[in-house]
MIDOSE-1310 file (N, C-alpha, C; in nm, 2 decimals, decimal comma, always signed):
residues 268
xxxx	+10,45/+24,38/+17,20/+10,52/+24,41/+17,07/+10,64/+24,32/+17,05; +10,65/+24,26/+16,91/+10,75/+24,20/+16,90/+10,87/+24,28/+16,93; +11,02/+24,15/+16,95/+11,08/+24,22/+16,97/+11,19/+24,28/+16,84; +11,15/+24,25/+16,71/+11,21/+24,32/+16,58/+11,18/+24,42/+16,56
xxxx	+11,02/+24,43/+16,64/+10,94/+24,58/+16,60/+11,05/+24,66/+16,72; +11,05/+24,64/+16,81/+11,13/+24,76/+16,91/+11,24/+24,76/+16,88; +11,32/+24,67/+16,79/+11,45/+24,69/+16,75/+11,43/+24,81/+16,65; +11,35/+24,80/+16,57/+11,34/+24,92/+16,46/+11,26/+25,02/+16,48
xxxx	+11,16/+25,01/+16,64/+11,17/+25,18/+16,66/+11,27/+25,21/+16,74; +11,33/+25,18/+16,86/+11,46/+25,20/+16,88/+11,56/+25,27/+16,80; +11,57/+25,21/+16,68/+11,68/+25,21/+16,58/+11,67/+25,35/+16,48; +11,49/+25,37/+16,49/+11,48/+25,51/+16,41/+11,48/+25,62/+16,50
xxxx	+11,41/+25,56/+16,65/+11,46/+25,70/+16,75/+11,53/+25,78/+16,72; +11,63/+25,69/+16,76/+11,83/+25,76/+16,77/+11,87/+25,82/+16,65; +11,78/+25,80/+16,57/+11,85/+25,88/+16,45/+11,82/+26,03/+16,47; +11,68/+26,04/+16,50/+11,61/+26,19/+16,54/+11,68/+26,28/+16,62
xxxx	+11,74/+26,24/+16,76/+11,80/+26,34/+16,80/+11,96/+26,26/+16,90; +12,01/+26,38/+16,98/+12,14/+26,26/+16,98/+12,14/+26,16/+17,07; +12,08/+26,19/+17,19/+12,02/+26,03/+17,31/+11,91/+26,03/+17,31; +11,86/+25,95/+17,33/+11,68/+25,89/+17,37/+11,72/+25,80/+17,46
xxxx	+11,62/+25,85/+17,55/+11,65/+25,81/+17,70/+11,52/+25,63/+17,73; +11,59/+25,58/+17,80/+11,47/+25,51/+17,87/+11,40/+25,50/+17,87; +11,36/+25,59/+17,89/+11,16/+25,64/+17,95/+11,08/+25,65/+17,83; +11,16/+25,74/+17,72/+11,11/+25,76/+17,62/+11,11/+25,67/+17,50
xxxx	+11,21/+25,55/+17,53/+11,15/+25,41/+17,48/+11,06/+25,33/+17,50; +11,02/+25,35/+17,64/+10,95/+25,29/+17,69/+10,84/+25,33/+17,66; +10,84/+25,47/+17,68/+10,67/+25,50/+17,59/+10,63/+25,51/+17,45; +10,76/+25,51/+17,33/+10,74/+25,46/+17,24/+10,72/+25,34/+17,21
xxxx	+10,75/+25,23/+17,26/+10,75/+25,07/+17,25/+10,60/+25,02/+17,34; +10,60/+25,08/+17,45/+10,48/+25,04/+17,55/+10,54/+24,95/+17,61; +10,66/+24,92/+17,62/+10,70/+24,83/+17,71/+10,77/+24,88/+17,82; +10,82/+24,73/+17,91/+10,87/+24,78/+18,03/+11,03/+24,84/+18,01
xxxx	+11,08/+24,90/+18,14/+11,23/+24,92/+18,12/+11,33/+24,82/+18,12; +11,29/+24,68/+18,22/+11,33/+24,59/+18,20/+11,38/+24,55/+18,04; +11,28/+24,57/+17,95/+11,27/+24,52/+17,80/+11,39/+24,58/+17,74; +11,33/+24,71/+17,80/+11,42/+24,83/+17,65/+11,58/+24,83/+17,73
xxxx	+11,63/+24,82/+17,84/+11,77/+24,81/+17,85/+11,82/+24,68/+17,83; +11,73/+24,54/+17,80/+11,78/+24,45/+17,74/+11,75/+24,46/+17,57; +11,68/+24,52/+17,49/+11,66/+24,54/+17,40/+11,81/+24,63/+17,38; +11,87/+24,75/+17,45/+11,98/+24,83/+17,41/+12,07/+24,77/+17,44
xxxx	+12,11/+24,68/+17,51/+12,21/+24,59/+17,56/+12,24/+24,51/+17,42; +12,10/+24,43/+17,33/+12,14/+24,36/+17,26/+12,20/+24,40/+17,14; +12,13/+24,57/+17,09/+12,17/+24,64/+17,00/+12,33/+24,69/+17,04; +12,36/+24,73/+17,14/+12,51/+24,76/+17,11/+12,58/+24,66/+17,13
xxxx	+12,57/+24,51/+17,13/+12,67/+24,42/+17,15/+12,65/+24,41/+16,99; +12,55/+24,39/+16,88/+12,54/+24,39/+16,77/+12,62/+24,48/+16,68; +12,65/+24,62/+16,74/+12,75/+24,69/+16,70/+12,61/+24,81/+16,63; +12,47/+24,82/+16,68/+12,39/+24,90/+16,57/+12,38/+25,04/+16,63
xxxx	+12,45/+25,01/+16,76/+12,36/+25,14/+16,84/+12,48/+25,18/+16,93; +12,49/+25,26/+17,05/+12,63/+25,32/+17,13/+12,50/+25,31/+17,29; +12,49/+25,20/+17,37/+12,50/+25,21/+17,51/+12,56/+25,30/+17,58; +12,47/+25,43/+17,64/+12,49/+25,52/+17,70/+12,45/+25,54/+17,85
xxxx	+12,48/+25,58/+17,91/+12,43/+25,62/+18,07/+12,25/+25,67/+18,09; +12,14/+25,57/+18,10/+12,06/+25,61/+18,12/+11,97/+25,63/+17,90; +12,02/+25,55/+17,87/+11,96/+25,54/+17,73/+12,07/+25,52/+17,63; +12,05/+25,54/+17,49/+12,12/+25,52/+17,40/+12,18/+25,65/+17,28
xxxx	+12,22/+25,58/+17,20/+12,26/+25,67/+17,09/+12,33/+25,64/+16,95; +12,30/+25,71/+16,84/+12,35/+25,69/+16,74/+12,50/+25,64/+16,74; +12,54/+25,53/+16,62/+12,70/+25,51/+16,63/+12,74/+25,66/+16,57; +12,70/+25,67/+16,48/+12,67/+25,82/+16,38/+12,57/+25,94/+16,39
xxxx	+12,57/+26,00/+16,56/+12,50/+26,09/+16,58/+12,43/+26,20/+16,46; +12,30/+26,23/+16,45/+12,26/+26,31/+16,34/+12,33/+26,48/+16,40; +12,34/+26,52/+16,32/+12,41/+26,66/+16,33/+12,30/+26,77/+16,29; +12,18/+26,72/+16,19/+12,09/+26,84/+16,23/+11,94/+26,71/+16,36
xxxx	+11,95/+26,82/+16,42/+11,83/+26,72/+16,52/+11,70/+26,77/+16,50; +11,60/+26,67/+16,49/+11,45/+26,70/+16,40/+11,40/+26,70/+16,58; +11,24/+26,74/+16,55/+11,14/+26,75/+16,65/+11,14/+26,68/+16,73; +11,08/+26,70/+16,87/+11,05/+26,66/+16,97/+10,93/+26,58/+16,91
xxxx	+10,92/+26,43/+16,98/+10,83/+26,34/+16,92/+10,86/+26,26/+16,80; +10,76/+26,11/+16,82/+10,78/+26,01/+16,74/+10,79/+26,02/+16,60; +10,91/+25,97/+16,53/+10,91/+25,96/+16,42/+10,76/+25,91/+16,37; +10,75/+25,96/+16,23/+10,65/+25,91/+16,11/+10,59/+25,73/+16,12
xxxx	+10,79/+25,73/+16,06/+10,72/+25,58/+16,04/+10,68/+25,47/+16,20; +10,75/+25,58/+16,31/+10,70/+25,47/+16,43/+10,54/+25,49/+16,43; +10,45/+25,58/+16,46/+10,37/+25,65/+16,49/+10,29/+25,55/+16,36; +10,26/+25,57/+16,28/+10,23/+25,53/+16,12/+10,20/+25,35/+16,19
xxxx	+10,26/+25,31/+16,29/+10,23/+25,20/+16,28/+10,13/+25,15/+16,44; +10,11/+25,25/+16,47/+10,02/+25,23/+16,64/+9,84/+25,29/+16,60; +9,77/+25,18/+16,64/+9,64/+25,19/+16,66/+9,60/+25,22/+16,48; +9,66/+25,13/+16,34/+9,63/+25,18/+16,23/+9,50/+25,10/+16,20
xxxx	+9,38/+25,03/+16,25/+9,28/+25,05/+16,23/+9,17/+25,15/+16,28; +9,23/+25,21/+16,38/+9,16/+25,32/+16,42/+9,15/+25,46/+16,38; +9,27/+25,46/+16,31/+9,31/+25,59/+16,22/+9,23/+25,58/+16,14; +9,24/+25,47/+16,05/+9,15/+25,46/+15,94/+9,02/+25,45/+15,94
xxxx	+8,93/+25,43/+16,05/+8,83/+25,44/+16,09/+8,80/+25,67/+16,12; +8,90/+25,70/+16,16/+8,84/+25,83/+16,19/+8,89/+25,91/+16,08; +8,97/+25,88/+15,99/+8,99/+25,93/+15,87/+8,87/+25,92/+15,76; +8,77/+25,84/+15,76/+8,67/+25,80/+15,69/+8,59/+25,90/+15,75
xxxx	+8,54/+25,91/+15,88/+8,44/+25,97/+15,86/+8,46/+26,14/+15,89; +8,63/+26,19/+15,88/+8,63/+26,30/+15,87/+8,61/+26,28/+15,68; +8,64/+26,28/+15,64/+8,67/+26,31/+15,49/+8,50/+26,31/+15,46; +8,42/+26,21/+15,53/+8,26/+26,24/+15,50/+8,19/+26,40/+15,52
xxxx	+8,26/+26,46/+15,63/+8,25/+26,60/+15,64/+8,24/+26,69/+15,50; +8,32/+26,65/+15,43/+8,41/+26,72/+15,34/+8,30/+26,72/+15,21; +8,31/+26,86/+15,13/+8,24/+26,82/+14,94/+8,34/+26,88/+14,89; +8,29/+26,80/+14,81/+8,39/+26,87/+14,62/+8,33/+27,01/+14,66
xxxx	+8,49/+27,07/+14,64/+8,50/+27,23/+14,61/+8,57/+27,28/+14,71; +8,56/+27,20/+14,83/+8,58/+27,28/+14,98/+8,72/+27,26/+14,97; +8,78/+27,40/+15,04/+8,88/+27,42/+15,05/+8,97/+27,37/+15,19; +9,04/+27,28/+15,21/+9,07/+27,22/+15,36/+9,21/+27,24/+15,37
xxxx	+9,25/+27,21/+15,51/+9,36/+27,17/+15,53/+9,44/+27,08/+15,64; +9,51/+26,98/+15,57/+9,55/+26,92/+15,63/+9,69/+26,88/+15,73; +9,69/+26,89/+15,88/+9,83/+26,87/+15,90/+9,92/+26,79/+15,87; +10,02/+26,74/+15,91/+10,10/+26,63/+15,90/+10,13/+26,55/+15,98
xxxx	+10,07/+26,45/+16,01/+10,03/+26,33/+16,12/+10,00/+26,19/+16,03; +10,00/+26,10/+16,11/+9,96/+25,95/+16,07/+9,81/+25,97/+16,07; +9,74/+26,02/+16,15/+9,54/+25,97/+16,11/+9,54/+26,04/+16,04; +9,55/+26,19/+16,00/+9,52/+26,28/+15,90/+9,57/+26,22/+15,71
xxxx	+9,70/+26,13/+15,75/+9,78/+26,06/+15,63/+9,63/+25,95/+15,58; +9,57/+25,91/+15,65/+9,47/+25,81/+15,69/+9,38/+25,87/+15,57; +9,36/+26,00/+15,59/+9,27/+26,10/+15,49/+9,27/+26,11/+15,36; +9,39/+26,04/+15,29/+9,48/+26,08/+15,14/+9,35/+25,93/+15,09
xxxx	+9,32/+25,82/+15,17/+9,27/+25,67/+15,07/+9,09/+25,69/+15,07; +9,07/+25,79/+15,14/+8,92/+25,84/+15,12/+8,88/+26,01/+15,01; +9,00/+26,01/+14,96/+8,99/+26,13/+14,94/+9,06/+26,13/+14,77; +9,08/+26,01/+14,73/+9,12/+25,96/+14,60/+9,02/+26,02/+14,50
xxxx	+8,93/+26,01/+14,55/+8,79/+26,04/+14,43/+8,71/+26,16/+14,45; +8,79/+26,30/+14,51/+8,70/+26,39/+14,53/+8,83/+26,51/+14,47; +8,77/+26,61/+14,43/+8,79/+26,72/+14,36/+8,80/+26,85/+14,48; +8,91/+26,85/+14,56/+8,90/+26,94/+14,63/+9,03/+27,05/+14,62
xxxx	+9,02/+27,16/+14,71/+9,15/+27,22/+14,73/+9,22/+27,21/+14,86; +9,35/+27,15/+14,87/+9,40/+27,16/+14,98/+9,56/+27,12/+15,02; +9,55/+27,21/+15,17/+9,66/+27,31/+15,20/+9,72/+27,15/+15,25; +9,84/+27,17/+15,24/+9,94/+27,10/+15,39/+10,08/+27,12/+15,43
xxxx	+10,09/+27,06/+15,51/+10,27/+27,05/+15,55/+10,32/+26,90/+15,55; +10,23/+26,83/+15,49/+10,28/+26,68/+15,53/+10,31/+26,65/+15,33; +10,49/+26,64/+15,35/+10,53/+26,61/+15,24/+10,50/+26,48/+15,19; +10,44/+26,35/+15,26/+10,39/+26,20/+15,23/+10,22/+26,23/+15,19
xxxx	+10,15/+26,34/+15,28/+10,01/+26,40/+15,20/+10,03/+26,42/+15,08; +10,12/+26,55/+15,07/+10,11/+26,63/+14,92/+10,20/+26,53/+14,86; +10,26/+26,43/+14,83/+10,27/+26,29/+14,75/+10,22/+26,21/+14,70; +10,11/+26,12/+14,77/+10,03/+26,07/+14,75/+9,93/+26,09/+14,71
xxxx	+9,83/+26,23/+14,75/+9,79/+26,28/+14,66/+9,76/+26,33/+14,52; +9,89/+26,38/+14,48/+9,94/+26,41/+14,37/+9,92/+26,29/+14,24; +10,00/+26,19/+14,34/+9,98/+26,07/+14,22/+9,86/+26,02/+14,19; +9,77/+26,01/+14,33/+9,64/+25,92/+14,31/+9,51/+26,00/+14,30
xxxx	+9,52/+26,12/+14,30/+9,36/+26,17/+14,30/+9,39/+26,34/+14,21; +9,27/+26,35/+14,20/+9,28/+26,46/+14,14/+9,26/+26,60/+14,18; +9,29/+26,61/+14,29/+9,21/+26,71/+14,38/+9,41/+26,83/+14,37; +9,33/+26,93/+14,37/+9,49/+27,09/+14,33/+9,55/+27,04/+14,50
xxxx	+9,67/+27,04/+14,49/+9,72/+27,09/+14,68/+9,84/+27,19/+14,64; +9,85/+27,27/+14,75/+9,91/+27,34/+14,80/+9,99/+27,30/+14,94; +10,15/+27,32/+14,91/+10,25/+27,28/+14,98/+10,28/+27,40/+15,09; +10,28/+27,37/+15,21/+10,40/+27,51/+15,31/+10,52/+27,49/+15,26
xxxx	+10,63/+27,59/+15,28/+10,68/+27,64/+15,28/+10,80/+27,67/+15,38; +10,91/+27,60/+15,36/+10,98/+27,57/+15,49/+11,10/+27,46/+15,49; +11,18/+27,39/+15,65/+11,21/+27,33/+15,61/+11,16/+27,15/+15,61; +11,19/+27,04/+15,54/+11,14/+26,92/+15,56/+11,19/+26,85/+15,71
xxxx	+11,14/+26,82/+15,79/+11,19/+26,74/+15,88/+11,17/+26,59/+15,89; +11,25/+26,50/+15,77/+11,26/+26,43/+15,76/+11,20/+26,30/+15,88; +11,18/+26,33/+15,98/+11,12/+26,17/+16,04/+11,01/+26,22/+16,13; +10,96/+26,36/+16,12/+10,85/+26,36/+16,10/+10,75/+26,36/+16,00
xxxx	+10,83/+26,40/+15,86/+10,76/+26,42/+15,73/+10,66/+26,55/+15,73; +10,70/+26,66/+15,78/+10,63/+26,83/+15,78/+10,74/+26,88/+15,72; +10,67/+26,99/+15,69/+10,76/+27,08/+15,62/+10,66/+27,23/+15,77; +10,81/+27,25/+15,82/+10,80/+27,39/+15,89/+10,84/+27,49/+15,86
xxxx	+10,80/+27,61/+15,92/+10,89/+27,73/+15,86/+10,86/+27,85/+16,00; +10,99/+27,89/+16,04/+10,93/+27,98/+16,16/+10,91/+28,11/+16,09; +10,89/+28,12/+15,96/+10,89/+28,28/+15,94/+10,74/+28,28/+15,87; +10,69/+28,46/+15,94/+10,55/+28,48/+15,87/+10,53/+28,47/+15,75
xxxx	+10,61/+28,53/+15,66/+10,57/+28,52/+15,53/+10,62/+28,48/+15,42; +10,56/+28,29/+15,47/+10,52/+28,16/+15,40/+10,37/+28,19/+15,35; +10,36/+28,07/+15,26/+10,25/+28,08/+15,17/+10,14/+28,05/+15,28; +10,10/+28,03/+15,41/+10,05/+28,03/+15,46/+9,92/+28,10/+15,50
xxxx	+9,95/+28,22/+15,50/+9,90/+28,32/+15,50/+9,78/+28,34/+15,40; +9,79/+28,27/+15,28/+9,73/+28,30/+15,19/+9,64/+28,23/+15,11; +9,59/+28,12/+15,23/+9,55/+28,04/+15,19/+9,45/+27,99/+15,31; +9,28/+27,98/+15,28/+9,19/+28,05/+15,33/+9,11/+27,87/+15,35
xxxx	+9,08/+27,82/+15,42/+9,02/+27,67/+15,44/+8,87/+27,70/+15,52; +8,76/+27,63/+15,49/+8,66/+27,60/+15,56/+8,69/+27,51/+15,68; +8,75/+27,42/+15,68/+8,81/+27,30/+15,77/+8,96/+27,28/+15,80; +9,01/+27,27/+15,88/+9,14/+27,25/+15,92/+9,14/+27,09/+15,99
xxxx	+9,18/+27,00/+15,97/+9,18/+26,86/+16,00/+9,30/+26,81/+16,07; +9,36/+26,82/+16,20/+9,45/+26,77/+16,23/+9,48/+26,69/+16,34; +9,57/+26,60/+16,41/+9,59/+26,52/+16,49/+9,70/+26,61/+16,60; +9,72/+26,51/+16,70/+9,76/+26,58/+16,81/+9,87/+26,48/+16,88
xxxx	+9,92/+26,55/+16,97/+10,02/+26,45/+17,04/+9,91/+26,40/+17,18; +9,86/+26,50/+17,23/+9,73/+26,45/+17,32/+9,61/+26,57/+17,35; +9,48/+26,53/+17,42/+9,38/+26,60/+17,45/+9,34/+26,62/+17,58; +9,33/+26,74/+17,63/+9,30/+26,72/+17,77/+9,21/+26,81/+17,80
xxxx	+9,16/+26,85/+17,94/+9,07/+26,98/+17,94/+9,13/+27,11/+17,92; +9,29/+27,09/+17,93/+9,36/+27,28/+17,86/+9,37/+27,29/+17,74; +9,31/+27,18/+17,63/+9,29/+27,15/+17,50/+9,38/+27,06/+17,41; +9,40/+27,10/+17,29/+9,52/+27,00/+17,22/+9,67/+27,01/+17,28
xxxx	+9,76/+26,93/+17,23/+9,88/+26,94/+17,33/+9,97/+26,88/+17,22; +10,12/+26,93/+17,22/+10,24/+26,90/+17,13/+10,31/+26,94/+17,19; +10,42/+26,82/+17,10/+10,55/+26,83/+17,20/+10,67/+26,94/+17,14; +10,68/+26,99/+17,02/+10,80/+27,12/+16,98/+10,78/+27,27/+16,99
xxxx	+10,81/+27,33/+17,03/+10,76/+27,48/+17,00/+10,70/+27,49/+16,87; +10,84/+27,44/+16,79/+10,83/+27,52/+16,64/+10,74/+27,45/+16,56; +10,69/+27,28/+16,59/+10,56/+27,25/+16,57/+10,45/+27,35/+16,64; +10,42/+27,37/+16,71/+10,30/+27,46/+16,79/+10,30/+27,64/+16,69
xxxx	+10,40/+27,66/+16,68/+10,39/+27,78/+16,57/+10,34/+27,80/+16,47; +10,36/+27,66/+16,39/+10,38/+27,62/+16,25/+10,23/+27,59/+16,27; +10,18/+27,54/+16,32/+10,04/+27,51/+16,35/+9,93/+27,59/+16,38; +9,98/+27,68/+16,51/+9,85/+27,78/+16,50/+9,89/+27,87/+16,41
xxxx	+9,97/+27,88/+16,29/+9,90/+27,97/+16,20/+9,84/+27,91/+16,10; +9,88/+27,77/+16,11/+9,78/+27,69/+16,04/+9,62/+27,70/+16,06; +9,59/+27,70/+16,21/+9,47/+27,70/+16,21/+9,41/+27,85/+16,28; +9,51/+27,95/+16,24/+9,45/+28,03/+16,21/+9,37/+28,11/+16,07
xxxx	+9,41/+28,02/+15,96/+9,34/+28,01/+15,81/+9,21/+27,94/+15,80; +9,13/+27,86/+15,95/+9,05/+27,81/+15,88/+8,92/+27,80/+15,97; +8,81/+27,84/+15,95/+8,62/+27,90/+16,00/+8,64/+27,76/+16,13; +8,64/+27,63/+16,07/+8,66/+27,52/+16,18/+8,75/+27,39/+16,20
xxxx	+8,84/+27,39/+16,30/+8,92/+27,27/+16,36/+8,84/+27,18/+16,37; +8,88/+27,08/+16,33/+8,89/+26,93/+16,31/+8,99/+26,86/+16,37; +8,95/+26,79/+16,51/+9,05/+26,71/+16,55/+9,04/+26,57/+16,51; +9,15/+26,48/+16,50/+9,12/+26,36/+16,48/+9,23/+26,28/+16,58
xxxx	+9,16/+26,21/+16,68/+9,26/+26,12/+16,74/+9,22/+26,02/+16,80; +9,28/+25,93/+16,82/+9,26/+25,76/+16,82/+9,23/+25,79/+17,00; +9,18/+25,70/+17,08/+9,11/+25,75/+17,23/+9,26/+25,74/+17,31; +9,33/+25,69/+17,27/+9,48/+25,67/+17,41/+9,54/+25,81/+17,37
xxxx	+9,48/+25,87/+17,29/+9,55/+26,06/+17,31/+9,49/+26,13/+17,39; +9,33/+26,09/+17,46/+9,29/+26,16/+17,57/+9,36/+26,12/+17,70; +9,49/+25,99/+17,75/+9,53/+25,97/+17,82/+9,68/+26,02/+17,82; +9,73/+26,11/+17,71/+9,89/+26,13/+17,71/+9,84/+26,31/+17,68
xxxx	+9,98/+26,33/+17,81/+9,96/+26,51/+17,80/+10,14/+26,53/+17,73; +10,13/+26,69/+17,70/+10,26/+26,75/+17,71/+10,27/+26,85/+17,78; +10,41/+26,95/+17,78/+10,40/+27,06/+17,85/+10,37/+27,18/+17,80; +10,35/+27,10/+17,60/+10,30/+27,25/+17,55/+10,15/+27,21/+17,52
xxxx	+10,05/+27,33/+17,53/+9,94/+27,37/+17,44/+9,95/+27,44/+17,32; +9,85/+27,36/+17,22/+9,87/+27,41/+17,12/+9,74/+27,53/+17,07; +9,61/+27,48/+17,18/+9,51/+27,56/+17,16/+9,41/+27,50/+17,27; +9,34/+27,59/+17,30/+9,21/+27,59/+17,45/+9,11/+27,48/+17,33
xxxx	+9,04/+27,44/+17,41/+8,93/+27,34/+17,38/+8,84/+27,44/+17,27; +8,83/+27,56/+17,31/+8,72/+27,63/+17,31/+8,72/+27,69/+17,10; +8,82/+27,63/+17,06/+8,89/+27,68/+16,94/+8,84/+27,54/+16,85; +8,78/+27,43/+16,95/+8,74/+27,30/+16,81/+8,64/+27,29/+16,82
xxxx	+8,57/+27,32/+16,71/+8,48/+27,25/+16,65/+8,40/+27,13/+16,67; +8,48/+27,02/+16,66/+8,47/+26,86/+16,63/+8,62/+26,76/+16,65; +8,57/+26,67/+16,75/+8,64/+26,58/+16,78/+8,61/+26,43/+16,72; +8,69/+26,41/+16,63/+8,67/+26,24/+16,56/+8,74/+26,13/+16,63
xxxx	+8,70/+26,08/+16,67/+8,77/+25,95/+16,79/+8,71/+25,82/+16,79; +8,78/+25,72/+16,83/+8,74/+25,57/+16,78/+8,67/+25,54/+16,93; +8,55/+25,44/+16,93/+8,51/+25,41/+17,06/+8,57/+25,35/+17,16; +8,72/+25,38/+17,20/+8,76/+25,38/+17,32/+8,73/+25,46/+17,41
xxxx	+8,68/+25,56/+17,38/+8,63/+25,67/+17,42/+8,60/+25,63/+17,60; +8,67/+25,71/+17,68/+8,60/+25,74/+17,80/+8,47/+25,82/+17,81; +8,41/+25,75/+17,92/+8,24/+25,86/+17,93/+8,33/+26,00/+17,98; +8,40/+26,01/+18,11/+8,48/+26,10/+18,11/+8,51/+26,20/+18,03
xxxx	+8,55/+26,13/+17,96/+8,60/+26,24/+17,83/+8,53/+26,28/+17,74; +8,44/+26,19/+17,68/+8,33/+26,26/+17,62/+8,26/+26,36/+17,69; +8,25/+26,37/+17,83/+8,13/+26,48/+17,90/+8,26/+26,56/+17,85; +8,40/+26,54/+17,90/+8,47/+26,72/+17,92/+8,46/+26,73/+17,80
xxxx	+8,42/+26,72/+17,66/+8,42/+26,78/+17,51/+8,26/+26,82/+17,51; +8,16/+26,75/+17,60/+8,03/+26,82/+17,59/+8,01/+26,93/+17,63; +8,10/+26,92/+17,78/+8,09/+27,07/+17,83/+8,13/+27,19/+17,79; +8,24/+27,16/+17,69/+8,30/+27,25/+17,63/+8,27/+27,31/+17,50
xxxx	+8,15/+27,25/+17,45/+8,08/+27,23/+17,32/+8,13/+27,21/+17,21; +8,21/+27,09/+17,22/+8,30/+27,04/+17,09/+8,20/+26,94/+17,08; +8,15/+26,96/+16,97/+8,09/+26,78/+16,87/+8,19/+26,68/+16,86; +8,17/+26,56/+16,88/+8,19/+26,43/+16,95/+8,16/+26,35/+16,81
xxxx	+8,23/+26,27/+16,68/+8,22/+26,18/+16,59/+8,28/+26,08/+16,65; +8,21/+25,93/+16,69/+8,32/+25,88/+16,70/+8,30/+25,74/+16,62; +8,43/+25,70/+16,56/+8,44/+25,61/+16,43/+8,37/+25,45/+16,45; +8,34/+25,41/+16,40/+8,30/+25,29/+16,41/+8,44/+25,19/+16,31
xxxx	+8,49/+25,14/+16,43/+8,58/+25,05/+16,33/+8,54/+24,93/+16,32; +8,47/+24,84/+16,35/+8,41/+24,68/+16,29/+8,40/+24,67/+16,14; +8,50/+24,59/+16,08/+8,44/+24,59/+15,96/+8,57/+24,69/+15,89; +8,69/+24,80/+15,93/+8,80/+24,88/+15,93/+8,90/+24,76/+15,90
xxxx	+8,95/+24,74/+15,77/+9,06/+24,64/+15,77/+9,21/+24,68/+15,82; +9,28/+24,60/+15,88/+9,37/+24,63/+15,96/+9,56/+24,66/+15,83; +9,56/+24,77/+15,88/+9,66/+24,77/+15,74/+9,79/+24,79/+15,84; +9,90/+24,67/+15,79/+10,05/+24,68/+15,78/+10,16/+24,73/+15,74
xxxx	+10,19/+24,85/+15,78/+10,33/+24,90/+15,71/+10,43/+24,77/+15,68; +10,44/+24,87/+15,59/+10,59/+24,74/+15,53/+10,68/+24,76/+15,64; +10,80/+24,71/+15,66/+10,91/+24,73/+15,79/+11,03/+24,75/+15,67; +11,09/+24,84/+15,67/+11,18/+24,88/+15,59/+11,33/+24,82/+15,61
């Protein structure tokens, strides 16, 4: 990774919560530690960032602190031809009329450029979903209810009675922080709440994840294997991993990206 790119995830870390440590640059960037403490070295001699004991921090610490896990727009920019590859052929799932829902993630955002030209109903929490949609296609959506957390781009709400409840999907389509044999896996509580009542509105889960989420765990579960449906994943795929989703009788899509053009966020 370049090193402008790690300056500007670095730079949107710290805004999220008040230190970000090391470790956890280093697994946002993929680089070594060597990098990221000369990477924070160069940012606080620049004057952008505050060099702290064991990681960094805002010069202007944020005062409300958002979710555990990577900002939007960092996430938004890792493995985006494979997103778009498994975003295609979930949205093939899908007809005019069917009622779905979507969470708020980067592959599932993937879902808004296949879904321009279909007439559907659908739920979400992803305030960049229900945007783009709105402008470019013609399909009704329905918003949760809650608050925005700005660098994730969801809208959460810990209380039961949000519009949630009231709103009935054939499909639920969402991404994950990782997959393993104890099932999907995320890193906030109040993500994990906000979610299984999401997918408790809907007949079948839809997972969608790029193959380096069957190698990253967390310490929370968000649901047993035995609760999905269908797994959409790009052929990185381990044989490994495909048997543990056979055994468990999850259906196995996995995307064909050859031919998936490779799309660049703008760097803001």
């Amino acid at each position: 990774m370049h090193e402008k790119e790690r300056h500007r995830i670095i730079m949107s870390a710290i805004q999220g919560k008040p230190v970000v440590t090391v470790a956890e640059l280093v697994e946002l960037t993929e680089s070594s530690e060597a990098t990221i403490r000369r990477d924070i070295a160069a940012l606080h001699v620049q004057k952008r960032l505050r060099r702290v004991r064991g990681g960094a921090e805002a010069l202007h610490p944020p005062q409300f602190v958002g979710l555990a896990g990577r900002p939007f727009s960092v996430s938004e920019t890792m493995h985006a031809r494979q997103k778009q590859a498994i975003a295609k052929e979930a949205v093939a799932l899908c007809e005019d009329g069917d009622p779905i829902i979507l969470n708020g993630g980067t592959t599932t955002f993937q879902m808004v450029h296949f879904l321009s030209n279909r007439r559907m109903h659908i739920f979400t929490n992803s305030f960049p979903i229900a945007e783009h949609l709105l402008k470019n296609s013609k399909n009704t959506i329905m918003l949760s209810g809650g608050v925005i957390y700005r660098e994730q781009s969801v809208i959460l709400s810990p209380f039961e009675n949000d519009v949630t409840r009231n709103f009935y999907a054939r499909r639920m389509f969402m991404g994950a922080q990782g997959l393993g044999p104890l099932g999907l896996m995320e890193t906030d509580p109040l993500l994990i709440q906000a979610e299984q009542k999401l997918i408790d509105q809907a007949d079948e889960l839809v997972v969608l994840v790029d193959s380096s989420k069957f190698r990253q765990r967390s310490s929370l579960i968000l649901c047993g294997l035995k609760r999905i449906a269908t797994v959409i994943t790009d052929s990185g795929i381990e044989d490994r991993h495909a048997s543990m989703l056979e055994e468990a009788g999850v259906q196995l899509i996995v995307a064909e990206t050859q031919g998936m053009r490779e799309e660049q966020p703008s760097i803001a």
